[in-house]
N, C-alpha and C positions, 0 to 999 in steps of 0.2 A: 391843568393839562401837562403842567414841565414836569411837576410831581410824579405824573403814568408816565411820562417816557423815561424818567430818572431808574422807575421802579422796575419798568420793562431792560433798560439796560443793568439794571444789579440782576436781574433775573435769566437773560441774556448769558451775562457772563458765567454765572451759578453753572446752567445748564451745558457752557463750553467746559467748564473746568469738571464737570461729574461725566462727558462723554467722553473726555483725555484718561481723568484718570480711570476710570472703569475699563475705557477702551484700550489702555495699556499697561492696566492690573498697576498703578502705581500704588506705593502703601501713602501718599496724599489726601486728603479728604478734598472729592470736587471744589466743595466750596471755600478751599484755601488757593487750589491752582485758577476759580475763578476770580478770586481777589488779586492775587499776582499777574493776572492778565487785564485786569481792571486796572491795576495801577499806570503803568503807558500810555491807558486809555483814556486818563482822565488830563493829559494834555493835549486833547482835544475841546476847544472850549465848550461844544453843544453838548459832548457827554458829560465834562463836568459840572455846564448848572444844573444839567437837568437833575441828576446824581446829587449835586446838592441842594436842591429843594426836596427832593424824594428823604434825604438824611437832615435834612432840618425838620420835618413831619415826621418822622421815624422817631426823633431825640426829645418833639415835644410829648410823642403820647408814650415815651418811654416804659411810664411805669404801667401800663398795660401788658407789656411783654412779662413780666413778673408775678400775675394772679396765676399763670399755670405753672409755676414753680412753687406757688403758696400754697397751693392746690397740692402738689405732690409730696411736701413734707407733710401737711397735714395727714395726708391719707399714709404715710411711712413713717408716722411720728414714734413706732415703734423701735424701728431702726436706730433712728435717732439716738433714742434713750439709749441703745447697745453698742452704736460704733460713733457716736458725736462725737469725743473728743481725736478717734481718727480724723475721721472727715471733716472736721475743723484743722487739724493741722494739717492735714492734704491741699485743703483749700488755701490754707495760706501760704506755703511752701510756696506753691503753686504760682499764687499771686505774684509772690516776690520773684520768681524765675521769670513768671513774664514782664514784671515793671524791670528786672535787671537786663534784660532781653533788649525790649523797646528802647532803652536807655542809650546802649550801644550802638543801638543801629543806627538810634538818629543823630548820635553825637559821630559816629565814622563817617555818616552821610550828610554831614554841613562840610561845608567847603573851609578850607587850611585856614585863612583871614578871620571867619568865624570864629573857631576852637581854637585862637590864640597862637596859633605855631608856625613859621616861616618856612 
């Protein structure tokens, strides 16, 4: 049951952050300005287990969310053959901007004591 309500609030939030941004043409994707409204929310203790039982069921059947991506190369394996080595180094660039990304933030976002500096 914490699992539906965890999943009902990620859905929740989804549906506030695609009426903002739609509702005020922002160039955001809904489902990032629901995440950034999720975050506050989750120092709330009732949203945050429920939220984390919903993503601990999410992380175990993970690799279920990946047969419709195995699915879509298969059916564009064409593509593949003709722009793979783009799309591989798109994908990686990519990668690396986001892990150098994530990196930053969370190291800006520990406190002074933490990151060694007085």
């Amino acid at each position: 049951m914490q699992g539906l309500r965890g999943l009902a609030w990620l859905l929740v939030f989804q549906s506030l952050g695609e009426l903002i941004s739609r509702g005020l043409h922002l160039p955001l994707p809904g489902p990032v300005l629901g995440l950034l409204m999720l975050l506050p929310a989750l120092r709330v203790a009732a949203i945050r287990e429920a939220v984390a039982v919903c993503a601990q069921f999410l992380l175990s059947h993970l690799s279920l969310l990946f047969v419709p991506v195995g699915v879509g190369v298969m059916v564009h394996l064409g593509l593949f053959a003709d722009y793979g080595l783009r799309i591989l180094l798109v994908i990686a660039l990519s990668t690396w901007i986001g892990l150098a990304v994530t990196a930053l933030v969370l190291h800006a976002g520990r406190p002074k004591q933490e990151r060694g500096e007085r």
